[in-house]
ZADO-1210 file (C-alpha; in nm, 4 decimals, padded with zeros to 6 digits):
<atoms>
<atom x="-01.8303" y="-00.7960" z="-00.3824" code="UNK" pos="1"/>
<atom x="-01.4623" y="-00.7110" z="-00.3439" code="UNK" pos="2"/>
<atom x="-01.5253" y="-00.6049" z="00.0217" code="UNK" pos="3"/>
<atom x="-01.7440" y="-00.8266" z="00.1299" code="UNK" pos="4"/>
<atom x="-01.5010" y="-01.1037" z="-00.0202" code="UNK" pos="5"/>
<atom x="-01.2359" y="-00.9119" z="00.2176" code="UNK" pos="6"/>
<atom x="-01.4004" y="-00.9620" z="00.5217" code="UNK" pos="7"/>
<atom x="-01.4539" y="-01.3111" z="00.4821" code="UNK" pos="8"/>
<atom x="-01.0865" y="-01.3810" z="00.3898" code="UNK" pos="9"/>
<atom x="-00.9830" y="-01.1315" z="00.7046" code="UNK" pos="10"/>
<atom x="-01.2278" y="-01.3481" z="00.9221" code="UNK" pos="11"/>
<atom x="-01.0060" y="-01.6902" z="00.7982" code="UNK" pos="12"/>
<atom x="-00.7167" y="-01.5271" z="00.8733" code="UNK" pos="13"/>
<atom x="-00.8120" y="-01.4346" z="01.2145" code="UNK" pos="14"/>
<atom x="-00.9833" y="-01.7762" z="01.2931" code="UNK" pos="15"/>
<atom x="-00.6378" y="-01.9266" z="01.1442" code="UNK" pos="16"/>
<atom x="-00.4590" y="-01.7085" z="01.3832" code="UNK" pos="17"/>
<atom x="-00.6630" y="-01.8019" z="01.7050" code="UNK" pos="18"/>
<atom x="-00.6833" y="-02.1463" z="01.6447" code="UNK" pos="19"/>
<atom x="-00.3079" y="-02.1010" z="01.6559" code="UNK" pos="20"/>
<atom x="-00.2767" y="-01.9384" z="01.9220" code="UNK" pos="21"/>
<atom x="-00.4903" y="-02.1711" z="02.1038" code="UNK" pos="22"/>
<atom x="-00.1996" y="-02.4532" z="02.0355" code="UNK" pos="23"/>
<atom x="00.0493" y="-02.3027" z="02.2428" code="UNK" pos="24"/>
<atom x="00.1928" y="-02.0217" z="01.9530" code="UNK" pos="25"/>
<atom x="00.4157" y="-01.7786" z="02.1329" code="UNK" pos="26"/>
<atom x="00.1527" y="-01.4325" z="02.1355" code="UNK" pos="27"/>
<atom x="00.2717" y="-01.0871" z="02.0817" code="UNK" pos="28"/>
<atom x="00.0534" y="-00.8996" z="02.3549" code="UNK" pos="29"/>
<atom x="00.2646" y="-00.8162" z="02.6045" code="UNK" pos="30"/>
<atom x="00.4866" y="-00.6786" z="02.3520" code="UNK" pos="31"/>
<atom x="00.4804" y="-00.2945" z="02.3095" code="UNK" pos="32"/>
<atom x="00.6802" y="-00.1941" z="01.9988" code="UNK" pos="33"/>
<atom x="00.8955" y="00.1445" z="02.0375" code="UNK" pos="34"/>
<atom x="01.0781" y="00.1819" z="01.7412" code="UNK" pos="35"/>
<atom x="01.3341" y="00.4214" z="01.4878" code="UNK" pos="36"/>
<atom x="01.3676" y="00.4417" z="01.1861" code="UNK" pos="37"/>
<atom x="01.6486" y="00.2607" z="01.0440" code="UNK" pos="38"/>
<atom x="01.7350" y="00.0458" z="00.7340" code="UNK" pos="39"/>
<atom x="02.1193" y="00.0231" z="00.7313" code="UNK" pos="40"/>
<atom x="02.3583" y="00.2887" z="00.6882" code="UNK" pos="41"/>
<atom x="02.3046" y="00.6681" z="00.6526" code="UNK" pos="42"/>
<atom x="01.9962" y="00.5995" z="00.4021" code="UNK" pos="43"/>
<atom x="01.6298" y="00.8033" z="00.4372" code="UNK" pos="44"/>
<atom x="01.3100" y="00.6443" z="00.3579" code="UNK" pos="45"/>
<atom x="01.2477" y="00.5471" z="00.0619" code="UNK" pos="46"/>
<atom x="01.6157" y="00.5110" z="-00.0029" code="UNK" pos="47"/>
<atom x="01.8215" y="00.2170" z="00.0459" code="UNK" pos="48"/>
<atom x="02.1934" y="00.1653" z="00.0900" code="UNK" pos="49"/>
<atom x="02.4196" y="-00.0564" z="-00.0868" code="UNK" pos="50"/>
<atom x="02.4991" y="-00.3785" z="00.0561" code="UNK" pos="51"/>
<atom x="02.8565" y="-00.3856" z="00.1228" code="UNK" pos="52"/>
<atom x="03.1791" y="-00.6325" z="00.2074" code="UNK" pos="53"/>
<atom x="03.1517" y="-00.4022" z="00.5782" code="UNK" pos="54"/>
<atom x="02.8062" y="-00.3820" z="00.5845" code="UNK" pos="55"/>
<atom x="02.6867" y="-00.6201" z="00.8525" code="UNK" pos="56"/>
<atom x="02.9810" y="-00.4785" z="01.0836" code="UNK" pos="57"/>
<atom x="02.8555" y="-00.1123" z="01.0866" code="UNK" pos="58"/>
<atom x="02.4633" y="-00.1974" z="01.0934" code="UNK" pos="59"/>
<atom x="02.5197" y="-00.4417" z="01.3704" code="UNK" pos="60"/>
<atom x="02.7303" y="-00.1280" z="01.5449" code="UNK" pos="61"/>
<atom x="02.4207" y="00.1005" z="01.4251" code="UNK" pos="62"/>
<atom x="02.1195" y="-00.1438" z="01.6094" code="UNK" pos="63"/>
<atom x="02.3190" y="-00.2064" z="01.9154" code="UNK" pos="64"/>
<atom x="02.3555" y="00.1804" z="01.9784" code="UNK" pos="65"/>
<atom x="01.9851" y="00.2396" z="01.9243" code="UNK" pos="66"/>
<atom x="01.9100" y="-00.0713" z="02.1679" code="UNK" pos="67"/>
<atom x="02.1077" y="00.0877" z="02.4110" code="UNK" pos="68"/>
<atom x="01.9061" y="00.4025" z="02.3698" code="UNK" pos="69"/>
<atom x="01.6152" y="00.2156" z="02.4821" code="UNK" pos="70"/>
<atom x="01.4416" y="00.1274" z="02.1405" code="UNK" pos="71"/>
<atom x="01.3086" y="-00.2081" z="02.1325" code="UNK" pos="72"/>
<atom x="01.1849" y="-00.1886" z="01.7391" code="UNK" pos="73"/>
<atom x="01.3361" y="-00.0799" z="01.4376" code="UNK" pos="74"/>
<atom x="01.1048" y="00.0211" z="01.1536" code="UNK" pos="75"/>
<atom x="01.2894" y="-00.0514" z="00.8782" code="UNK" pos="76"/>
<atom x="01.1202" y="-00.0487" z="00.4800" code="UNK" pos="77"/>
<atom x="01.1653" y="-00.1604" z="00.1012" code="UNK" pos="78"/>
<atom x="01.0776" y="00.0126" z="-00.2100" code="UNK" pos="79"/>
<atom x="00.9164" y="-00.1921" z="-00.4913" code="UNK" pos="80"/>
<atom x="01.1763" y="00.0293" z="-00.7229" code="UNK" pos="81"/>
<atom x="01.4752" y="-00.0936" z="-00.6032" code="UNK" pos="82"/>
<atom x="01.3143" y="-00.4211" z="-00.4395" code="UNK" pos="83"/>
<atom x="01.2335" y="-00.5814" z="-00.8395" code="UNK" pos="84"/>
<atom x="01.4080" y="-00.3309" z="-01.0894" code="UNK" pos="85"/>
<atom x="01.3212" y="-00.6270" z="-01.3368" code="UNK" pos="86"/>
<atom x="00.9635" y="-00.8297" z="-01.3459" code="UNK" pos="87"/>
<atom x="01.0573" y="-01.1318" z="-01.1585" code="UNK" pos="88"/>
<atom x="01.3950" y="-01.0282" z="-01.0306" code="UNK" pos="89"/>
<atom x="01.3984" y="-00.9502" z="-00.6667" code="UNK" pos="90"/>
<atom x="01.6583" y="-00.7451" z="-00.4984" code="UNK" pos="91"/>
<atom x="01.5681" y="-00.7462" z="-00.0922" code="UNK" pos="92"/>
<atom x="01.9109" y="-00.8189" z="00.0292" code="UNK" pos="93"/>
<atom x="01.9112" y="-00.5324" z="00.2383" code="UNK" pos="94"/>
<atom x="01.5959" y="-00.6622" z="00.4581" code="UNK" pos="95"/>
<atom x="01.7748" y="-00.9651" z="00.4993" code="UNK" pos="96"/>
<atom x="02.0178" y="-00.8554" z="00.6243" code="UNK" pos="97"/>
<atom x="01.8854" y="-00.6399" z="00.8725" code="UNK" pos="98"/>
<atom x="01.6327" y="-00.9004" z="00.9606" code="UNK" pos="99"/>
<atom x="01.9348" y="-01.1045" z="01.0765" code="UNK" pos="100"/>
<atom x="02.1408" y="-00.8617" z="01.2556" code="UNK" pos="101"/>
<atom x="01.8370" y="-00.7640" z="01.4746" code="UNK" pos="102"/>
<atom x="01.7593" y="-01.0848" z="01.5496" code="UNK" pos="103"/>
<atom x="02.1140" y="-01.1177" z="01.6672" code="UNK" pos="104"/>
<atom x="02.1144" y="-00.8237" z="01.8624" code="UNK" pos="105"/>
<atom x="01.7483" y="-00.8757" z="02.0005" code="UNK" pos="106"/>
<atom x="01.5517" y="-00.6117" z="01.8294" code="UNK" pos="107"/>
<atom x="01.1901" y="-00.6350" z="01.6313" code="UNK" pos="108"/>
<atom x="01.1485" y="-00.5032" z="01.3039" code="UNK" pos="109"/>
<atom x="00.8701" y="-00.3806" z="01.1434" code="UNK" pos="110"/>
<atom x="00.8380" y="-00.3430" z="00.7825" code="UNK" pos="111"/>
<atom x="00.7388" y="-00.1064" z="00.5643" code="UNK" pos="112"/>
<atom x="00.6130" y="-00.1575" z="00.1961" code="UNK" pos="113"/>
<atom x="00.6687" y="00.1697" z="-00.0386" code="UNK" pos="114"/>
<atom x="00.4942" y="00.1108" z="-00.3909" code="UNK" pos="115"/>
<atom x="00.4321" y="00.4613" z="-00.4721" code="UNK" pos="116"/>
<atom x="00.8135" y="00.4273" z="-00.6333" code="UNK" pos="117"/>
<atom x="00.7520" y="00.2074" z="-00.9116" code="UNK" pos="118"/>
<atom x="01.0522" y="00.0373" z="-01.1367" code="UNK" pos="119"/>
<atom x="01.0124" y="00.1591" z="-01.5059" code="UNK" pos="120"/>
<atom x="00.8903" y="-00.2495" z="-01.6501" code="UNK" pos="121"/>
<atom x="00.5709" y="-00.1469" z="-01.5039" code="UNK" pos="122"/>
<atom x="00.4913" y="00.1507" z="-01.7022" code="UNK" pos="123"/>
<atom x="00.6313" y="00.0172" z="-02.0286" code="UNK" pos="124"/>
<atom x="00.4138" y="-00.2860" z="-01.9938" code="UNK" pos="125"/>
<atom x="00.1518" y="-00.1909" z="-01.8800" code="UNK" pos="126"/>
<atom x="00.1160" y="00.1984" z="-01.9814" code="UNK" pos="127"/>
<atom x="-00.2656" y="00.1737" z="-01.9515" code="UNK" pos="128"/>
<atom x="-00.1933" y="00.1893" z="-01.5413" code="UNK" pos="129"/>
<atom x="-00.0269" y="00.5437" z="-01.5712" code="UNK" pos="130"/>
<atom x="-00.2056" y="00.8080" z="-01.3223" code="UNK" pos="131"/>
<atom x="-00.4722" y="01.0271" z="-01.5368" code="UNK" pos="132"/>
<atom x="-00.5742" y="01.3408" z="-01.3911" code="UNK" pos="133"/>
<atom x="-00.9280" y="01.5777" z="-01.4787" code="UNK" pos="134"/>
<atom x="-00.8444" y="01.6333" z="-01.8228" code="UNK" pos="135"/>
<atom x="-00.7826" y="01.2278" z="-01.8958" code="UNK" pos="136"/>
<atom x="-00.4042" y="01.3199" z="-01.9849" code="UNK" pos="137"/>
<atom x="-00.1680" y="00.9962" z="-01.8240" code="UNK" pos="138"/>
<atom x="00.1131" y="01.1644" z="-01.5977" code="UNK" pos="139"/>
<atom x="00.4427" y="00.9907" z="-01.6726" code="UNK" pos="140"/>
<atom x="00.6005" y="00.8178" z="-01.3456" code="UNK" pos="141"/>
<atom x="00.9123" y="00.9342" z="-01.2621" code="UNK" pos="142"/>
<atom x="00.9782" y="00.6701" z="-00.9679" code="UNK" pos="143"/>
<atom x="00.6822" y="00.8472" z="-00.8440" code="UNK" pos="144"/>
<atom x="00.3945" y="00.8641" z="-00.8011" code="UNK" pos="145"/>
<atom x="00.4412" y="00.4829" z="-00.9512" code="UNK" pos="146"/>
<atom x="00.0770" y="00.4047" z="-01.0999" code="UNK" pos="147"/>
<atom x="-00.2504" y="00.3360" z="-01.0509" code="UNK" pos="148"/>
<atom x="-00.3911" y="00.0210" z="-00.7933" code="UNK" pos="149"/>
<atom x="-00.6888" y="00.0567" z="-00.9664" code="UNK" pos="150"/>
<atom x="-00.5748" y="-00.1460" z="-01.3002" code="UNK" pos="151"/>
<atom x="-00.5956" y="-00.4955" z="-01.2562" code="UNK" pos="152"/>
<atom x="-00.2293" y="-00.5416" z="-01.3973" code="UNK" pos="153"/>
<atom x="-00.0787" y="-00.2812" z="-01.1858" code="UNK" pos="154"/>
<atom x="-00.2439" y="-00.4264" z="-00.8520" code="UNK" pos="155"/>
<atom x="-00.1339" y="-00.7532" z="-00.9824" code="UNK" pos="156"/>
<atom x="00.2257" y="-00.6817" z="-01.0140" code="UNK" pos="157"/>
<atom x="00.1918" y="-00.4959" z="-00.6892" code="UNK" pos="158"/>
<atom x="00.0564" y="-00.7571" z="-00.4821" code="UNK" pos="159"/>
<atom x="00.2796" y="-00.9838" z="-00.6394" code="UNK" pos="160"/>
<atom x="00.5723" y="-00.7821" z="-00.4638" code="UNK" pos="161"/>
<atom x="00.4308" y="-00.8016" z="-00.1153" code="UNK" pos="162"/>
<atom x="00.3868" y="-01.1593" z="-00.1985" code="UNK" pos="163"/>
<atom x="00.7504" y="-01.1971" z="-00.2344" code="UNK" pos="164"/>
<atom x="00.8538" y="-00.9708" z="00.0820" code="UNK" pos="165"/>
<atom x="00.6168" y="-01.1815" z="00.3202" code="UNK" pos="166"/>
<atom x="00.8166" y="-01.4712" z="00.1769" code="UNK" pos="167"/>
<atom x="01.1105" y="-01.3165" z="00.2759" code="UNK" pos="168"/>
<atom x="01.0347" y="-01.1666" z="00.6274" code="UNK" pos="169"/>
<atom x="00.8497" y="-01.5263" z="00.6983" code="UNK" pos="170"/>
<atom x="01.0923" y="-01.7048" z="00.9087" code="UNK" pos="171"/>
<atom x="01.2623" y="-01.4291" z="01.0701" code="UNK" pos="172"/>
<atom x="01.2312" y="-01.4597" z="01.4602" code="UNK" pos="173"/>
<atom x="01.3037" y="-01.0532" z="01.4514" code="UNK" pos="174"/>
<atom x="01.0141" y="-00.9857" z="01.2402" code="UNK" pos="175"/>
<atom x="00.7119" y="-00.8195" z="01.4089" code="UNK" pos="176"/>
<atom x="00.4673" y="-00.6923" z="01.1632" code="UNK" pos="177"/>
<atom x="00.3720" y="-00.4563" z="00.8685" code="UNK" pos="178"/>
<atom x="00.3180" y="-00.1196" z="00.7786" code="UNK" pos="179"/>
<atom x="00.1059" y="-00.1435" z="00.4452" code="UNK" pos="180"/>
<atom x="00.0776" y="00.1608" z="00.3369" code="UNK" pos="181"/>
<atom x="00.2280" y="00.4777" z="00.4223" code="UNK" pos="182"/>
<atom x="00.0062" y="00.8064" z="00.4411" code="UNK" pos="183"/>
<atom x="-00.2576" y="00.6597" z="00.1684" code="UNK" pos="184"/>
<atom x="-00.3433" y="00.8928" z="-00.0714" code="UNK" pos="185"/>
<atom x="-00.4961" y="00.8922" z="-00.4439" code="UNK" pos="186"/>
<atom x="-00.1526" y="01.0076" z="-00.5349" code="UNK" pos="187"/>
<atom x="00.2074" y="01.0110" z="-00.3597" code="UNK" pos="188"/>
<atom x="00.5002" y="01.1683" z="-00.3229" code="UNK" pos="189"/>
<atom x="00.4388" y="01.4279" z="-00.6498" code="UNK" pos="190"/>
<atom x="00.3307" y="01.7545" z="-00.6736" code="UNK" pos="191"/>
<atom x="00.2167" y="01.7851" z="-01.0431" code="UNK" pos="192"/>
<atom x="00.2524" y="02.1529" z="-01.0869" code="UNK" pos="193"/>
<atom x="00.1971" y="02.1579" z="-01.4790" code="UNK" pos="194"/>
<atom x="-00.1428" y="02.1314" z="-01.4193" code="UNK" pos="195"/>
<atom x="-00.4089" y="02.3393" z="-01.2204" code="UNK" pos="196"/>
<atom x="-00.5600" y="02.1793" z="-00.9146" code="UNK" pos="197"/>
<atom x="-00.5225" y="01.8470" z="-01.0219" code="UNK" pos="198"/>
<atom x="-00.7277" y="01.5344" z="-00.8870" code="UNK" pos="199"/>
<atom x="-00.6703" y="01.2068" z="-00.9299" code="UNK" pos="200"/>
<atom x="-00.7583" y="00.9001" z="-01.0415" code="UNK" pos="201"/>
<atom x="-00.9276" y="00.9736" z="-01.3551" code="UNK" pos="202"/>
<atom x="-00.8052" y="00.6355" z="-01.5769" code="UNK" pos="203"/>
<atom x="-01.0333" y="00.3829" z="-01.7385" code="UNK" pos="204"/>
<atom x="-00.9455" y="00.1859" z="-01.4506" code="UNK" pos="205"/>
<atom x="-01.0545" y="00.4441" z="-01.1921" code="UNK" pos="206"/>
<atom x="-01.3697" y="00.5117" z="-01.3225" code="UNK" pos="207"/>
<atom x="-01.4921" y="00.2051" z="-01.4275" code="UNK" pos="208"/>
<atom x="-01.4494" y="00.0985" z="-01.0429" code="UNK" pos="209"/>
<atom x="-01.5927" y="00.4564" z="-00.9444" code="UNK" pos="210"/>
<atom x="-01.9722" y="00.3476" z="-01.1474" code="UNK" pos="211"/>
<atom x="-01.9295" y="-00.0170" z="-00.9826" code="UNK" pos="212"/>
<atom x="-01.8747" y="00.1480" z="-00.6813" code="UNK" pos="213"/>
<atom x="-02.1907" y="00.3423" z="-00.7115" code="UNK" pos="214"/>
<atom x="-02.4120" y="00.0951" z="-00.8557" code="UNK" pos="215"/>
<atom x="-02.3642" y="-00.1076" z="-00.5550" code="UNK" pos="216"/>
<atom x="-02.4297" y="00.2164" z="-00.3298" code="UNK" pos="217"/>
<atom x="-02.7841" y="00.3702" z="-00.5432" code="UNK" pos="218"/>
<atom x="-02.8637" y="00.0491" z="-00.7083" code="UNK" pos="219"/>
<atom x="-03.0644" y="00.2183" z="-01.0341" code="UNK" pos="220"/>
<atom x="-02.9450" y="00.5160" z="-01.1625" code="UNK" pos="221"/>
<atom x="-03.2870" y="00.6918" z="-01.0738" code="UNK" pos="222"/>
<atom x="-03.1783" y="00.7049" z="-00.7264" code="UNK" pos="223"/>
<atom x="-02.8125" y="00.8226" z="-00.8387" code="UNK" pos="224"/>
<atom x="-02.9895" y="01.0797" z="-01.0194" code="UNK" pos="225"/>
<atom x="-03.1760" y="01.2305" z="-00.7201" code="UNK" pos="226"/>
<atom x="-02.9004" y="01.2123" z="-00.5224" code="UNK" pos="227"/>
<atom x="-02.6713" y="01.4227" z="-00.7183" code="UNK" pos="228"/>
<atom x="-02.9385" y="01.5971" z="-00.9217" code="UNK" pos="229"/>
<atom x="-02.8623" y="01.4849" z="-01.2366" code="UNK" pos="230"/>
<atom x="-03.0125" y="01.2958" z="-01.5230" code="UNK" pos="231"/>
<atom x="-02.8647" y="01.0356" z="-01.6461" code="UNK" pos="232"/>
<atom x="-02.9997" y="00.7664" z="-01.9159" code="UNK" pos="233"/>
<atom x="-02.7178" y="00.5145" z="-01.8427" code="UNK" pos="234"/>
<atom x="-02.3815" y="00.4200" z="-01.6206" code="UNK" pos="235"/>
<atom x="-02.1546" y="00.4700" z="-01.8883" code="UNK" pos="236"/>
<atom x="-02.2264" y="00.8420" z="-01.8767" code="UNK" pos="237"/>
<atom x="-02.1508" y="00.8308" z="-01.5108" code="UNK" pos="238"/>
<atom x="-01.8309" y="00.9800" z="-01.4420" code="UNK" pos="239"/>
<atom x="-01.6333" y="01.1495" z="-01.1263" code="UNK" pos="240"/>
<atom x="-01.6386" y="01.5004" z="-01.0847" code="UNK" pos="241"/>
<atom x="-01.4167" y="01.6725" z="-01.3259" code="UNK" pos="242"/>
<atom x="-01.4742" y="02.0341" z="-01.1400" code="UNK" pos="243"/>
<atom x="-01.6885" y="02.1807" z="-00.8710" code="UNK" pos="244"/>
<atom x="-02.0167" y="02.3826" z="-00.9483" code="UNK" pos="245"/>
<atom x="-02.2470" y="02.5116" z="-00.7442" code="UNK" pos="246"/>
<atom x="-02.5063" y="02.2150" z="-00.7633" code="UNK" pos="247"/>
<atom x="-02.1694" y="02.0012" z="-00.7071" code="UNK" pos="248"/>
<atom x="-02.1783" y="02.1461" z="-00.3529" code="UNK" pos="249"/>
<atom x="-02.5244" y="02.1033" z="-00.2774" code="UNK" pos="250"/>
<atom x="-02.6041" y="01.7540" z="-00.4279" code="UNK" pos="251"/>
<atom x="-02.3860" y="01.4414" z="-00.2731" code="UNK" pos="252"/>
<atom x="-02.1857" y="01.4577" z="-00.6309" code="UNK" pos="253"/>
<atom x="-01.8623" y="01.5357" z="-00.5009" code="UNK" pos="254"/>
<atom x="-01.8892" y="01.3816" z="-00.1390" code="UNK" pos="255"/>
<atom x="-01.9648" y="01.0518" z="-00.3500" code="UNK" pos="256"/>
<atom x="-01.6082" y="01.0670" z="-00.4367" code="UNK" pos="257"/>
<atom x="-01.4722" y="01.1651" z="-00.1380" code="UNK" pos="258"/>
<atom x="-01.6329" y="00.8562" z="00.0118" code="UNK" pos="259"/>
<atom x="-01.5022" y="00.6471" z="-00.2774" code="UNK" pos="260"/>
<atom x="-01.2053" y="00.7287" z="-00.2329" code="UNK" pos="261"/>
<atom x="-01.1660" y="00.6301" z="00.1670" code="UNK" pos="262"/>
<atom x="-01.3422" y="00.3082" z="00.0795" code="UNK" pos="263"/>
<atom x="-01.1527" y="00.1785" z="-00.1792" code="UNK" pos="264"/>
<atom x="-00.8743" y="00.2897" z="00.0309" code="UNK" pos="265"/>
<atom x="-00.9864" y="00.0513" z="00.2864" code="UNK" pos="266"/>
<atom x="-01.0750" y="-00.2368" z="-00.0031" code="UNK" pos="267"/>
<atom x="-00.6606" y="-00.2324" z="-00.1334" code="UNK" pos="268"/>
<atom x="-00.5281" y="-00.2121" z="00.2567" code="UNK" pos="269"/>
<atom x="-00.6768" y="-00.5170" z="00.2943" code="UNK" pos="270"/>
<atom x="-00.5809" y="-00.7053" z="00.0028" code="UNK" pos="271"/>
<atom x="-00.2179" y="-00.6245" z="00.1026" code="UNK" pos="272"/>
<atom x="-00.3102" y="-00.7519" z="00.4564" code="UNK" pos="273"/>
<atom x="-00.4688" y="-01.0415" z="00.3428" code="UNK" pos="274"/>
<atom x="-00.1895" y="-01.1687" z="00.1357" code="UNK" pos="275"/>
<atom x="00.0754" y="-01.0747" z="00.3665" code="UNK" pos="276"/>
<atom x="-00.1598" y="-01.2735" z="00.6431" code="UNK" pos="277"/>
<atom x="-00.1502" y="-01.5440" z="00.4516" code="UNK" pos="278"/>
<atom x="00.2629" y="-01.6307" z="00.4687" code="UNK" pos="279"/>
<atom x="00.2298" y="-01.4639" z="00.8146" code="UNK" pos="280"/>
<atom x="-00.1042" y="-01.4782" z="00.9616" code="UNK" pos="281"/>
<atom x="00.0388" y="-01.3939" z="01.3238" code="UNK" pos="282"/>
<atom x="00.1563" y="-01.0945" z="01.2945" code="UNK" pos="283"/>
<atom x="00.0559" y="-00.7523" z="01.3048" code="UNK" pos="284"/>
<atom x="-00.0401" y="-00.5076" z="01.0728" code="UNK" pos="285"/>
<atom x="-00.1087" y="-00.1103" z="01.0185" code="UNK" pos="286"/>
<atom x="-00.1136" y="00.1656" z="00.7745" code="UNK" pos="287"/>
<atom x="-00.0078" y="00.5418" z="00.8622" code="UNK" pos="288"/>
<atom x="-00.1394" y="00.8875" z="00.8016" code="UNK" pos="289"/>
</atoms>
């Protein structure tokens, strides 16, 4: 239901943005973006510099140079850590700013959304949302790997976030499009070596969307059953994977997940898209590997 309710809302965004289009909105086509990396200062992705009294004079310096260079694009990007270190208390000065200073200089921007740093509020209130790997254990965040879009409250507060970036990025003449979601994965940015060959997600969350998943792929759980040669009596025995066996390998048991995993991959890129379309509905947007 959740994709199929994606599609439709993609399909009004795109009809909103050719209907636009068709009243004389300035199109992006013959635009070819070429851009660096760059989000003020000497900072690295995810990192972000301090706004400072000098700032704008030295970034301004900064985007000119690389303009010169031949860049046409900057990719710059804001981290949900820093971004709203408080529920409800945004902190995206530093996108502003460089929003402004390439439009005054004459450079696109495209920005990047990094959620796999989370702010501590969101584990404290809602520690159901924590990562779980095979052995149902939660993994503390540590800014990373942040926590789990599968819980309703965590891709609430999430969303909620790129809700208040498109707000900010709306109006900006410099502003070209997104990048949702840097090299998806189950997990980011963490290498949890306490644990042996860990896999992820294993939370309530994750597997309760893992059955729906497969209920609307088999339908009855007799055809589940053949398909991964098991026997089960009902869904709530259902469960990913926990380790591979040899009947793992031959039935579609562990392929199942694999293919969960891309699709509901797909499903939460295009929530963010949709709800960044909806401030912006012009502009372009992409994930990267």
């Amino acid at each position: 239901m959740r994709m199929i309710l994606c599609r439709i809302a993609i399909a009004v965004v795109a009809l909103s943005a050719t209907l636009s289009a068709q009243k004389g909105a300035i199109t992006q086509s013959s635009f070819y973006p070429v851009s660096v990396w760059y989000s003020g200062g000497k900072a690295r992705a995810p990192m972000l510099e301090e706004v400072r009294g000098d700032s704008a004079r030295f970034w301004k310096e900064d985007l000119l140079k690389i303009k010169k260079l031949g860049f046409n694009t900057v990719r710059t990007w804001v981290e949900w850590n820093v971004g709203e270190p408080r529920e409800g208390e945004y902190h995206l000065e530093n996108l502003d700013l460089l929003l402004r200073l390439a439009d005054e200089v004459g450079l696109r921007v495209i920005v990047q959304v990094y959620v796999d740093s989370a702010p501590e509020w969101v584990g404290a209130k809602f520690p159901e949302g924590r990562y779980a790997a095979q052995d149902g254990l939660a993994i503390p965040s540590q800014a990373a790997p942040g926590f789990c879009f599968d819980n309703k409250n965590v891709r609430k507060a999430v969303l909620a976030f790129f809700q208040e970036v498109a707000r900010h990025v709306a109006d900006s003449k410099a502003f070209y499009g997104w990048d949702l979601w840097s090299e998806p994965a189950a997990l980011n940015w963490a290498r949890v070596g306490y644990k042996s060959e860990p896999m992820f997600c294993y939370c309530p969350a994750s597997m309760e969307r893992f059955r729906e998943w497969l209920q609307t792929k088999y339908g009855t759980l007799e055809k589940l059953n053949l398909a991964w040669h098991r026997t089960f009596t009902d869904w709530k025995q259902v469960e990913p994977p926990r380790y591979g066996t040899i009947l793992t390998y031959t039935s579609l048991e562990l392929l199942g997940m694999i293919l969960w995993g891309i699709g509901m991959g797909a499903q939460d890129s295009c929530l963010k898209a949709v709800l960044s379309a909806v401030v912006s509905p012009e502009k372009h947007r992409i994930r990267h590997f």
